[in-house]
N, C-alpha and C positions, 0 to 999 in steps of 0.2 A: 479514553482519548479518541481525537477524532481525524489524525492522521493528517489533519491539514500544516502542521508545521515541521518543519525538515528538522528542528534539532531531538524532535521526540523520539525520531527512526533512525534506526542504527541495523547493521546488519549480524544476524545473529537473533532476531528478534521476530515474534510468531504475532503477523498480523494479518488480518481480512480486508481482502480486497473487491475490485468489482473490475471483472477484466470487459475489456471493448466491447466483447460481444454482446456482454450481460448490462450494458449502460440501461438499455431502455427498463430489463426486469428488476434491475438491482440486486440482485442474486449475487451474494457473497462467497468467494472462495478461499479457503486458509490455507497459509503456508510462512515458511521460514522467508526472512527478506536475504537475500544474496547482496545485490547491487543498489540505491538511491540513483532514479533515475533524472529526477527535479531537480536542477541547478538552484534554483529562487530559494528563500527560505521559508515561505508560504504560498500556498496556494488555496485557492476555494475548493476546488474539485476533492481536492488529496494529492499528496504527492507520491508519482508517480515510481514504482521499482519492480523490481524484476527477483522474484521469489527463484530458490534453490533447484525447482522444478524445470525453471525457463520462462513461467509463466511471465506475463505483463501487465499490470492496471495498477489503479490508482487505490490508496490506503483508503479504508473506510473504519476501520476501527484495530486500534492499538490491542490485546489482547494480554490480559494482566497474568504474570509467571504464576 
């Protein structure tokens, strides 16, 4: 999946994302999701959350249990 819809993400759940810095390389980082930061229930980009770490970016792919 590709993290573009808010009701695929739930917290609790190990997805890959692509934090601000890494827009331009695309460069994916994994981690548990903590908080859904996207209010909307889609976006193009991905929706935005804030992984257990602290980290911050946008879902780029849902990552299957």
């Amino acid at each position: 999946m590709n993290g573009q819809n808010r009701t695929d993400i739930k917290p609790g759940i190990a997805v890959k994302i692509v934090l601000k810095q890494d827009q331009r390389s695309g460069k994916l980082t994994s981690g548990i999701v903590k908080d859904i930061l996207t209010k909307s229930s889609f976006h193009p980009h991905g929706i935005k959350v804030r992984l257990e770490d602290g980290q911050v970016g946008r879902v780029k792919e849902i990552e299957k249990a």
